[in-house]
Structure formats: C-alpha cells, structure tokens
Steps between C-alpha positions, in 0.01 A plus 500: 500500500788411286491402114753344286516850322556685785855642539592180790406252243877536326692314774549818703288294809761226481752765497401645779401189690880421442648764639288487799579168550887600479437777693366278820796254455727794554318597799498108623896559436546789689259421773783192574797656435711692698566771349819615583702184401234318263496182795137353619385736757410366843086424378655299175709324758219434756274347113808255408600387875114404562511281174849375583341395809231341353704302228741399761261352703301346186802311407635447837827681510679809646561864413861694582464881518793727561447848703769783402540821704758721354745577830589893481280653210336780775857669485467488135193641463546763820839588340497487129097579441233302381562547168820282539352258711261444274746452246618237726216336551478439109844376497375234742257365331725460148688328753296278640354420147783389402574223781112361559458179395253442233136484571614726874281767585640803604331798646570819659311485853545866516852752627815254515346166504449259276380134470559202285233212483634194320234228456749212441597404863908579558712264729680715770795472274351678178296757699866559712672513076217756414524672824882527412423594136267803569798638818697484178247691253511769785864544537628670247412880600243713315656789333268810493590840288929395582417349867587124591238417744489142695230323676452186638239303577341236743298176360280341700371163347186318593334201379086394428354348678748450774463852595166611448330597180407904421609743779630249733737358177616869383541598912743192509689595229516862673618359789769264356 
C-alpha cells in the first residue's frame, strides 16, 4: 500500500497519469489518421459518416459526399517510385485542405482515393462549384526533386439519403 510519504505522494502519480492519458490520445490520433497525408483514414471516415447519418436523419435533412479517384497516379508511382508518389499523395491532401468547406470531412480511403462528407446538404449547383473547385486544386502539376508531374481526377458526387446510407452511399459516389 501507498502512503502520503511514499515517493508517489509528490504529484509524480498525477504526472504519470498525465502522460498516459496524452499518450492514449496520441494513439486515438493515429489510430484515425492516415498517415501518409495526416487526412481521416477510411475507419475515422466510416465513425463520422455513421453520425452524419444519424444527425441527418434526426433533423430531417440530407448529406452530399464527394468520391475522388486520382486518374493516372499508377504511372507515377510505377515510374517515379513510391517515394515520390507518396510525396504526391501529401501534396493532395494540402490540397484538398485547402478547398473543403468548413466543418467537411475528408479522409483518405486508402491508394488514390479520397472522399469528402459535407453534412450541410449542397444544391447540384454548389456540389457542381466544389466539384469544379477541387479539378482546380488538382491542376496545377506536382513538382517532385525538378519534375512537373500532372494528374487529374474524377468526382463522383452522391447524396444521403437519396442514395443509400454507409456502403451503398460511398459505392454511389464510386460509381458517379
């Protein structure tokens, strides 16, 4: 047993409680991040689209998620190595920061393809003017160690609960 004079008693056990605590929340991070470009990795995505679900239909209203697959980054990769793709791949994600709305979710589903979840519902018109925003994010080519590199990519846009919710929502978006 423990006594107030014995070496614990001078704040080392909160201490240490503290940094275990900080410890796990670093795990928590990296256990939902992707870790190549710092995005929500496919199981954070699968977490926030069930509660989107679930606050959309609590309040009655829809969901717009956008799926991106990067058109020609297997050449890249095949060509330039892995190293540079992955290099790449981190430029894509500063990318796509940069143009998500505010409050959008956007993960990493794994290789080239990526997802945004927006939980304010878009008209066709603003998903079409974010659709055209992120075709511009992705334009400008990547420049790796002196080489200009250009991709494009395809964005398929689906809506909750008009196509689905879960698998069936994400497969729509795949499919757009």
């Amino acid at each position: 047993t423990l006594r107030a004079t014995d070496d614990f008693a001078d704040g080392s056990v909160t201490t240490l409680s503290n940094s275990l605590h900080q410890a796990n929340a670093n795990l928590q991070k990296l256990a939902y991040r992707d870790p190549l470009t710092r995005l929500s990795n496919r199981l954070m995505f699968e977490r926030r689209l069930g509660a989107a679900i679930a606050d959309a239909d609590a309040r009655r209203t829809r969901l717009t998620l956008m799926f991106i697959d990067l058109d020609g980054f297997k050449p890249i990769n095949d060509g330039y190595g892995h190293a540079t793709g992955d290099r790449v791949l981190r430029e894509i994600g500063e990318r796509l920061r940069r143009v998500a709305p505010k409050g959008a979710t956007i993960a990493r589903l794994g290789g080239d393809e990526f997802v945004f979840l927006l939980r304010q519902p878009l008209s066709n018109g603003e998903a079409s003017a974010l659709a055209t925003q992120l075709l511009g994010a992705m334009s400008p080519p990547f420049v790796v160690d002196g080489e200009s590199l250009t991709l494009s990519c395809s964005i398929g846009i689906a809506a909750y609960p008009d196509c689905g919710s879960g698998d069936k929502l994400l497969a729509a978006g795949d499919t757009a």
